[in-house]
DSSP file (Angstrom, degrees, kcal/mol; ACC not computed):
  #  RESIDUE AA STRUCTURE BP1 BP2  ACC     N-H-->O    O-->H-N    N-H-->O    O-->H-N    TCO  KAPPA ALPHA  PHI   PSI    X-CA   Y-CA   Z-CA
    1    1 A X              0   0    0      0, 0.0     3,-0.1     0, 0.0     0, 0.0   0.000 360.0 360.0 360.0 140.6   -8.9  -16.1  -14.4
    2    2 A X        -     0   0    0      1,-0.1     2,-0.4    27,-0.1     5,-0.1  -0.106 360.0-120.6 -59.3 159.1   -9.6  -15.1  -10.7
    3    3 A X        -     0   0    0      3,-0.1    30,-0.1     1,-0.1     5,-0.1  -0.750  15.7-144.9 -98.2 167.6  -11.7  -11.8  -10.4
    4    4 A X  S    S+     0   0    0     -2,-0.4     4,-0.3     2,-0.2     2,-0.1   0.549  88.7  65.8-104.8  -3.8   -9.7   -9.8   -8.6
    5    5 A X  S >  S+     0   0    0      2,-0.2     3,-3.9     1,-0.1     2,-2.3   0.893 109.3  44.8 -70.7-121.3  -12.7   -7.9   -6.6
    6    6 A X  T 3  S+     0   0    0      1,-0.4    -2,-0.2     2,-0.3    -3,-0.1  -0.148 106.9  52.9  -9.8   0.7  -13.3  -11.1   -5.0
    7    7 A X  T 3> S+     0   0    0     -2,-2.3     4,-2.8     3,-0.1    -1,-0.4   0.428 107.5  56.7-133.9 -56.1   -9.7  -12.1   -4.3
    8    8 A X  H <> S+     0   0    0     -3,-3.9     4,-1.8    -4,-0.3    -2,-0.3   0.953 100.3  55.8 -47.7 -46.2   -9.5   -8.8   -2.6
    9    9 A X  H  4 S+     0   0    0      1,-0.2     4,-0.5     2,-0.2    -1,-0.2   0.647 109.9  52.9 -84.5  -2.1  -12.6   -9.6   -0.1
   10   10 A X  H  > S+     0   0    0     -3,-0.3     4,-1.0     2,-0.1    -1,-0.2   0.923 105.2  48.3 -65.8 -46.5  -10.6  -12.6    0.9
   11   11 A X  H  X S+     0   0    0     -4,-2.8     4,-3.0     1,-0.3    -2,-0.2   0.812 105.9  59.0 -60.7 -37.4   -7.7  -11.0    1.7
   12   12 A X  H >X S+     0   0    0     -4,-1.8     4,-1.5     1,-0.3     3,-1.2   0.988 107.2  49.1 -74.5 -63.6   -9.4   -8.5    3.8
   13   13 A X  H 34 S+     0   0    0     -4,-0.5     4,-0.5     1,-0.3    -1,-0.3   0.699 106.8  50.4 -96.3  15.5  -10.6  -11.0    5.7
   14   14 A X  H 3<>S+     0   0    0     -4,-1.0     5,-2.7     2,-0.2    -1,-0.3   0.720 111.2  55.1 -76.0 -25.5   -7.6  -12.8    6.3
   15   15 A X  H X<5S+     0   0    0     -4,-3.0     3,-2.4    -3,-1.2    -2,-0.2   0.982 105.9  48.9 -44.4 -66.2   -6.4   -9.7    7.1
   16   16 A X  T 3<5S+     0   0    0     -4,-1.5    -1,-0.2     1,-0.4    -2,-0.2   0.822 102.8  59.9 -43.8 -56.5   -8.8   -9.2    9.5
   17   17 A X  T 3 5S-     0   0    0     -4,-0.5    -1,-0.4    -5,-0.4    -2,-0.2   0.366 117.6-104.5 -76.0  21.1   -8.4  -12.3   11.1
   18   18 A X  T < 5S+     0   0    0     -3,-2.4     2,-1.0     1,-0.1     3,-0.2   0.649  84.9 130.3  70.7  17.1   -4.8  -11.7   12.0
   19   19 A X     >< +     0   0    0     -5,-2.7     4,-2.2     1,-0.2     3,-0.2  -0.419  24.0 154.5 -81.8  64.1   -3.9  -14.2    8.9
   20   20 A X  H  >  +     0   0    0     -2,-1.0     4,-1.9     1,-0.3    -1,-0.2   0.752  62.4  52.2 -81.6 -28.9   -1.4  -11.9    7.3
   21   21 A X  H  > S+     0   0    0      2,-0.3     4,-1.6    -3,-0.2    -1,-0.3   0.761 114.5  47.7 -22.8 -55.7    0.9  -14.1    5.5
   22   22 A X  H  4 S+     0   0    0     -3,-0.2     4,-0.4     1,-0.2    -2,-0.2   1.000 112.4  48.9 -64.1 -52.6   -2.3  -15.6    3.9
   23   23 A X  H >X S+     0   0    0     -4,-2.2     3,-2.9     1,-0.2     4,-1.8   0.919 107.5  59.6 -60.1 -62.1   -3.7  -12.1    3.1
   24   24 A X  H 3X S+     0   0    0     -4,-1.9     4,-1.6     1,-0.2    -1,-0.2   0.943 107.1  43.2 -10.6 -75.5   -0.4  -11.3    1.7
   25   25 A X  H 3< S+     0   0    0     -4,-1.6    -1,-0.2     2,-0.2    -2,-0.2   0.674 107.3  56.8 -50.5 -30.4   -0.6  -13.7   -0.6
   26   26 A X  H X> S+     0   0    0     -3,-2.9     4,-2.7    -4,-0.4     3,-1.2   0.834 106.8  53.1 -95.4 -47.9   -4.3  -13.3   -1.7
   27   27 A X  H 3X S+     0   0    0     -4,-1.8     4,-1.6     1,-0.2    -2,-0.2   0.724 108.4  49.6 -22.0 -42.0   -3.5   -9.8   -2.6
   28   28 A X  H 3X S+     0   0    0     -4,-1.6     4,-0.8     2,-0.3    -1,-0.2   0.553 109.3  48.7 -83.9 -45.1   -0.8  -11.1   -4.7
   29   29 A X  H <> S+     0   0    0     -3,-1.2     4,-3.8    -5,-0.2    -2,-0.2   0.824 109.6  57.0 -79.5 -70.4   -3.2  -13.5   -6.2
   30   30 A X  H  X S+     0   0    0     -4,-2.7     4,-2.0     1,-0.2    -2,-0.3   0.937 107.5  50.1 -32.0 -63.0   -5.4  -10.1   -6.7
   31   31 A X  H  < S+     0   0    0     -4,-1.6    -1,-0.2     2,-0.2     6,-0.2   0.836 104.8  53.0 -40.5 -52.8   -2.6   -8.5   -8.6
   32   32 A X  H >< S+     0   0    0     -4,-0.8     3,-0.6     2,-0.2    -1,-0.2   0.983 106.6  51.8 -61.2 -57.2   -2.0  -11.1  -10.8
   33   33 A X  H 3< S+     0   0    0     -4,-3.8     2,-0.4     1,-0.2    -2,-0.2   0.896 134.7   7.9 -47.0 -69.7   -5.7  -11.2  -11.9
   34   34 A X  T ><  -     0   0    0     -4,-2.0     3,-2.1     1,-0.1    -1,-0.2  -0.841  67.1-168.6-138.4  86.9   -5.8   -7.4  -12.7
   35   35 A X  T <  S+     0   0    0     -3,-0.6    -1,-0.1    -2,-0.4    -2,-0.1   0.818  95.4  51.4 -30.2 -46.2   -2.0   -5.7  -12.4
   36   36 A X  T 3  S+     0   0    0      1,-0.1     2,-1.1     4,-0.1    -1,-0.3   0.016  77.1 121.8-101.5  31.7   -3.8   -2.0  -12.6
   37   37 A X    X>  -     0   0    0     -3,-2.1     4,-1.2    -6,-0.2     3,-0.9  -0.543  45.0-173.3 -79.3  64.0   -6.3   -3.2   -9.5
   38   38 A X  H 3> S+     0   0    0     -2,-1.1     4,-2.1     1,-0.3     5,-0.2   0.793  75.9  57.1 -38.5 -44.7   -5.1   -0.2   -7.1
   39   39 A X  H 34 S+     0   0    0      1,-0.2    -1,-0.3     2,-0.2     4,-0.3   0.970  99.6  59.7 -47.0 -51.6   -6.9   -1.3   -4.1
   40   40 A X  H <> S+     0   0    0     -3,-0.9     4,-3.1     1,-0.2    -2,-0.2   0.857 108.1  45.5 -58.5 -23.8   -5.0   -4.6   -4.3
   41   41 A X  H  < S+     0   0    0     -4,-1.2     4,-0.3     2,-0.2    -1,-0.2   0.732 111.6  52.5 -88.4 -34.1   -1.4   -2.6   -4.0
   42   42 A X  T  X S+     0   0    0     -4,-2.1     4,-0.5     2,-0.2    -1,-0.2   0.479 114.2  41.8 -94.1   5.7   -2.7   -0.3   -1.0
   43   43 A X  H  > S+     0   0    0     -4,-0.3     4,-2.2    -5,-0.2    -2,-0.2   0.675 120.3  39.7-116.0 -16.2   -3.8   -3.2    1.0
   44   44 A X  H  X S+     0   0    0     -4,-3.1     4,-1.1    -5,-0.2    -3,-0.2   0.662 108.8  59.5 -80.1   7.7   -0.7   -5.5    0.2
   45   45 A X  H >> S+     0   0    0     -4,-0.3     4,-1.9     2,-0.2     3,-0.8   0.965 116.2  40.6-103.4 -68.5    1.6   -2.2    0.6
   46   46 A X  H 3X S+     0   0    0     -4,-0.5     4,-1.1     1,-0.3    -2,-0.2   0.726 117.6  46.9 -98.1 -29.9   -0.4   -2.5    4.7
   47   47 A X  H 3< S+     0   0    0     -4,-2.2    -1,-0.3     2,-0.2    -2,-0.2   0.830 109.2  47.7 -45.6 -36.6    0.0   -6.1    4.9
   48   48 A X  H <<>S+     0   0    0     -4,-1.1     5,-3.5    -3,-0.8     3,-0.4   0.746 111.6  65.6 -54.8 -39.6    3.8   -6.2    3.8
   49   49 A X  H  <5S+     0   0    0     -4,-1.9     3,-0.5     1,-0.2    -3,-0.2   0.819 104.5  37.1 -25.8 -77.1    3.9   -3.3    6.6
   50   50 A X  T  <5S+     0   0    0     -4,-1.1    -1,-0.2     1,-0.2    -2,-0.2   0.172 104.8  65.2 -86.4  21.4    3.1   -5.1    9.2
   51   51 A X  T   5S-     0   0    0     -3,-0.4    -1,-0.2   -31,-0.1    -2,-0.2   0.368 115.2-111.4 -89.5   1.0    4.9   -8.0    8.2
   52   52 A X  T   5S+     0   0    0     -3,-0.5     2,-0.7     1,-0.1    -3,-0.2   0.649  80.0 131.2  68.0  20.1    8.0   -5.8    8.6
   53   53 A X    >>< +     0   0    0     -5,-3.5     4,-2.8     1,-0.2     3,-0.9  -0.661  29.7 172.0 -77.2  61.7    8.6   -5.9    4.4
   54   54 A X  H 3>  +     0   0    0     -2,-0.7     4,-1.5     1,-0.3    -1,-0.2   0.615  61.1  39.8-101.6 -12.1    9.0   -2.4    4.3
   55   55 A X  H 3> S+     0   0    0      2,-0.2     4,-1.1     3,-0.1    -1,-0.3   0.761 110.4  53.1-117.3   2.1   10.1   -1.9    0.8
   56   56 A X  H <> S+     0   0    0     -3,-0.9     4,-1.1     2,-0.2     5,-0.3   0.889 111.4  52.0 -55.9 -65.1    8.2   -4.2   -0.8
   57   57 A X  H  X S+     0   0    0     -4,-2.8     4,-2.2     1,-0.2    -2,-0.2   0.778 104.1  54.5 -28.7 -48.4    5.6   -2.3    0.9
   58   58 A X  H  X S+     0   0    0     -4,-1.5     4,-5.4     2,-0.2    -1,-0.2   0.934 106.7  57.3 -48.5 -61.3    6.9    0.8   -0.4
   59   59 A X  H  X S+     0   0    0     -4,-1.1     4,-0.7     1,-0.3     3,-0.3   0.891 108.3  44.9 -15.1-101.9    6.6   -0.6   -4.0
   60   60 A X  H  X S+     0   0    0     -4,-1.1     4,-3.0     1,-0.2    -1,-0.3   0.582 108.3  46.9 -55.7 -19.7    3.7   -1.2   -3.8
   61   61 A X  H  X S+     0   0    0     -4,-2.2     4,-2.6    -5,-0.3     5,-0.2   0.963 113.5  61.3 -59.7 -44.4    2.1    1.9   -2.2
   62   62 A X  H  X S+     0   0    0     -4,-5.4     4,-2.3    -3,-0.3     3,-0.5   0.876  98.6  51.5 -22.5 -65.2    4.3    3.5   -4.9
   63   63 A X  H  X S+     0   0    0     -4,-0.7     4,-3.3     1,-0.2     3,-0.3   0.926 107.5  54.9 -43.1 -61.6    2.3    1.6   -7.6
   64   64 A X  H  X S+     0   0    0     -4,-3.0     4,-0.8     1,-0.3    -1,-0.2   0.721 107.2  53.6 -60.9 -16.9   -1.3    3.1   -6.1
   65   65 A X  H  < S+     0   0    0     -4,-2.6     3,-0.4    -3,-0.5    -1,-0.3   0.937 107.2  43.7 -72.2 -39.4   -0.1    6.1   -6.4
   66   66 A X  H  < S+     0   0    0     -4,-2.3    -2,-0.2    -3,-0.3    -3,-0.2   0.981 114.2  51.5 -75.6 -47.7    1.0    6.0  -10.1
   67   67 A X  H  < S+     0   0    0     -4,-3.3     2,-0.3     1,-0.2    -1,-0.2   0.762 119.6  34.3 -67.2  -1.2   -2.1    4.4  -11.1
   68   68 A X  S  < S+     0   0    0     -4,-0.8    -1,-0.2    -3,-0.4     6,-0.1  -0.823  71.7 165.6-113.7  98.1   -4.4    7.2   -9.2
   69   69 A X  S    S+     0   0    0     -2,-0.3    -2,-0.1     1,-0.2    -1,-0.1   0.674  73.6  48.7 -75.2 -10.2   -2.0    9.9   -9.9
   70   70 A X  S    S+     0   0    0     -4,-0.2     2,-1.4     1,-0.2    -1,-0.2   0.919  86.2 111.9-106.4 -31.4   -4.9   12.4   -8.9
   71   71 A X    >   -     0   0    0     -6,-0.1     3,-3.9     1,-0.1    -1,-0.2  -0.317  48.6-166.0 -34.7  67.0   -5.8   10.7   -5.6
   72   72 A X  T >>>S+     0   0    0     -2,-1.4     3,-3.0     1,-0.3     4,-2.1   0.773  87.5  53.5 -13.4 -75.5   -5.1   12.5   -2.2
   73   73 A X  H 3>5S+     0   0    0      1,-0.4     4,-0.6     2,-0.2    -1,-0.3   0.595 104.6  48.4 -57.0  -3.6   -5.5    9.5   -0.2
   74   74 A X  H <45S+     0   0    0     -3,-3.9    -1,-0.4     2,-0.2    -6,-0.2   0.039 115.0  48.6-120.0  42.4   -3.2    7.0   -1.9
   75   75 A X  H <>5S+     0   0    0     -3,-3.0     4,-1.1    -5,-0.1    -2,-0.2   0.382 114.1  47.4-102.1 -49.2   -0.5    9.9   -1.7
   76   76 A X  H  X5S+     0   0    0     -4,-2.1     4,-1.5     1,-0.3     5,-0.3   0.860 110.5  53.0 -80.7 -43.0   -1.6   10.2    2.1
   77   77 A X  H  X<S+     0   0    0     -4,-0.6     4,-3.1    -5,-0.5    -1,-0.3   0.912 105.5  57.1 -53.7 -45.8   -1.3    6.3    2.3
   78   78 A X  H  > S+     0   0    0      2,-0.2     4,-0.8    23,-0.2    -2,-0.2   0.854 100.2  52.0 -38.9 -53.2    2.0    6.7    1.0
   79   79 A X  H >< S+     0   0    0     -4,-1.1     3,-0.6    22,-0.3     5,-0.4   0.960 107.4  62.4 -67.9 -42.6    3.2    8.9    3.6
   80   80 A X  H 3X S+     0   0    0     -4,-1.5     4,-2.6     1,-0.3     5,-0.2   0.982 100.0  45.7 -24.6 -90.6    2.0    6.4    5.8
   81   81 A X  H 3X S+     0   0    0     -4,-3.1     4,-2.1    -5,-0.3    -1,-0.3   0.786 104.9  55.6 -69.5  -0.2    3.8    4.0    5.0
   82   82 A X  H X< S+     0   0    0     -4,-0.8     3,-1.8    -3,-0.6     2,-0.5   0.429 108.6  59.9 -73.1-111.5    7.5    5.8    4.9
   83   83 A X  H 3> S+     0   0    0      1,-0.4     4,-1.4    11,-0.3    -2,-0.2  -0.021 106.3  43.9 -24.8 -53.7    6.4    6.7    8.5
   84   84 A X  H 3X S+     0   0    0     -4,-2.6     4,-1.9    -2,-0.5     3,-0.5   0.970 108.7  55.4 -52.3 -70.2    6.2    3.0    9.2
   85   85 A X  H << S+     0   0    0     -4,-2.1     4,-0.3    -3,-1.8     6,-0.2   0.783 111.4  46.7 -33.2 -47.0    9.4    2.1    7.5
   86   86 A X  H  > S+     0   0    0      8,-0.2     4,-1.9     1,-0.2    -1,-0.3   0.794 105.9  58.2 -59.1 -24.9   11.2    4.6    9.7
   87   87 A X  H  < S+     0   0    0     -4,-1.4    -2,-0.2    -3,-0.5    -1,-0.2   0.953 110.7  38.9 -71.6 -38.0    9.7    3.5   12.4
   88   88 A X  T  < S+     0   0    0     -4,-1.9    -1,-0.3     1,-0.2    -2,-0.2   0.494 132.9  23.6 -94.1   7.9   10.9   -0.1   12.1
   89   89 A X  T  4 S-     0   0    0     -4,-0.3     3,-0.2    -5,-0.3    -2,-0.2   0.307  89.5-129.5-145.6  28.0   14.5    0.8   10.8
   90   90 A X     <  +     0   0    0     -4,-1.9     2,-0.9     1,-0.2     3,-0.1   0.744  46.7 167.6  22.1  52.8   15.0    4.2   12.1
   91   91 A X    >>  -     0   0    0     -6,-0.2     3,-1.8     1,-0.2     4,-0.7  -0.592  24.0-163.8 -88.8  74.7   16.0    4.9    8.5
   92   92 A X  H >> S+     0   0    0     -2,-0.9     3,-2.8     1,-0.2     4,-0.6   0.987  87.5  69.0 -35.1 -56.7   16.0    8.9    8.5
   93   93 A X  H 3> S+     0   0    0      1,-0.3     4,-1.4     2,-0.1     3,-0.3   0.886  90.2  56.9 -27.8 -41.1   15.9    8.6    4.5
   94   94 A X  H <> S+     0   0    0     -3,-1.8     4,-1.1     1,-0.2    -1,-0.3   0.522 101.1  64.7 -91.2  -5.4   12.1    7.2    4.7
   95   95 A X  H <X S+     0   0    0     -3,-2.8     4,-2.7    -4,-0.7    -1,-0.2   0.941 104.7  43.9 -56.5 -69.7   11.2   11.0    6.9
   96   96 A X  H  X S+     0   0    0     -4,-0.6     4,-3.2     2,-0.3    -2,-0.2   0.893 113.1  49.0 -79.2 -63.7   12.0   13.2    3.9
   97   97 A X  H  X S+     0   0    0     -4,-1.4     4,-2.5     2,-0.2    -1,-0.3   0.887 113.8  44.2 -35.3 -64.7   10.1   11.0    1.6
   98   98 A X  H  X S+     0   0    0     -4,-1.1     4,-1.3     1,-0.3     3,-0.5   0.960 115.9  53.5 -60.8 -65.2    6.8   10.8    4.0
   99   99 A X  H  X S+     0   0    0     -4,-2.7     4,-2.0     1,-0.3    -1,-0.3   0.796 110.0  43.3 -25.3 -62.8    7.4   14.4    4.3
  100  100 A X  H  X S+     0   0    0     -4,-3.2     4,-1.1     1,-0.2    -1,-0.3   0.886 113.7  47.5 -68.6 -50.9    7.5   14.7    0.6
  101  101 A X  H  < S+     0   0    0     -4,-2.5     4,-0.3    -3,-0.5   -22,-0.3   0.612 110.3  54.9 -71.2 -19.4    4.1   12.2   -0.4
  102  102 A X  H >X S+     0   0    0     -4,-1.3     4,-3.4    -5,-0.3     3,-1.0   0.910 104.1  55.8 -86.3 -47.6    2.0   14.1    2.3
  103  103 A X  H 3< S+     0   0    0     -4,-2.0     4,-0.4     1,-0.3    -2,-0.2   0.735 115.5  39.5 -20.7 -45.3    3.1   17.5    0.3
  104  104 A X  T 3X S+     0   0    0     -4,-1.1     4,-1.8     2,-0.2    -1,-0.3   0.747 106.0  62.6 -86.7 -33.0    1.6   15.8   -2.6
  105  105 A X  H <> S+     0   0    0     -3,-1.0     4,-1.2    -4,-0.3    -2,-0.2   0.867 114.0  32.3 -77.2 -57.0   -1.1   14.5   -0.7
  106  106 A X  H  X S+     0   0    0     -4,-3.4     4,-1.3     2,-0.2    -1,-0.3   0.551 106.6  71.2 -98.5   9.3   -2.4   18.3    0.2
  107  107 A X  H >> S+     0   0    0     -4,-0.4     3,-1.0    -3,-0.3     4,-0.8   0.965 109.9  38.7 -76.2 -62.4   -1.2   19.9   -3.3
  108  108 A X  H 3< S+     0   0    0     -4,-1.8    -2,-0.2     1,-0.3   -36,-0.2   0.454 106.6  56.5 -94.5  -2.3   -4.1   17.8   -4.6
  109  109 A X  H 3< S+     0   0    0     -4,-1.2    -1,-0.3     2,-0.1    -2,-0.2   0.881 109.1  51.0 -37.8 -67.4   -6.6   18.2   -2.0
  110  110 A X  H <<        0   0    0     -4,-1.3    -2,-0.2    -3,-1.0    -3,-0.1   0.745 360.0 360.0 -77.8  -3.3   -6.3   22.3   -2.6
  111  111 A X     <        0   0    0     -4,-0.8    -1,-0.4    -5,-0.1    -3,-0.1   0.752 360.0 360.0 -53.1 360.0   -6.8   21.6   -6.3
């Protein structure tokens, strides 16, 4: 089995190199190796993003959140990406949501 580390520090630099499709894909690859890999799910959640896949994207930021439920920043990543979704489908619905995941975002910050 691929390690899933290491499948991640491809992707990132397919990312990086404006390969996103590829990076997509190695992420994906990432996943498979280790489902509960949380890193892999907030960087295909910002590859899917800017592929314009915006609820796939969602998914998966979704996922990093339940598997760090105590983690500010993958709540804050979340909001992130509603913001995005609206942005490319001027979907009011995706607002409330980013609204809602940043809320969560600072709940657990003041803990």
């Amino acid at each position: 089995m691929a390690d899933a580390v290491a499948l991640y520090d491809e992707a990132d630099k397919l990312k990086d190199a404006g390969q996103l499709d590829e990076a997509a894909a190695k992420l994906k690859e990432s996943i498979a190796a280790d489902p509960n890999y949380s890193l892999a799910h907030s960087g295909l959640a910002v590859v899917l993003q800017r592929l314009g896949q915006h609820e796939e994207a969602i998914a998966h930021a979704r996922r990093a959140c339940e598997l760090e439920p105590n983690d500010p920043f993958s709540f804050t990543a979340l909001s992130v990406t509603y913001q995005r979704a609206f942005a490319g489908t001027n979907d009011m619905r995706y607002i409330r949501m980013a609204e809602d995941a940043m809320e969560q975002s600072r709940m657990l910050q003041s803990r």
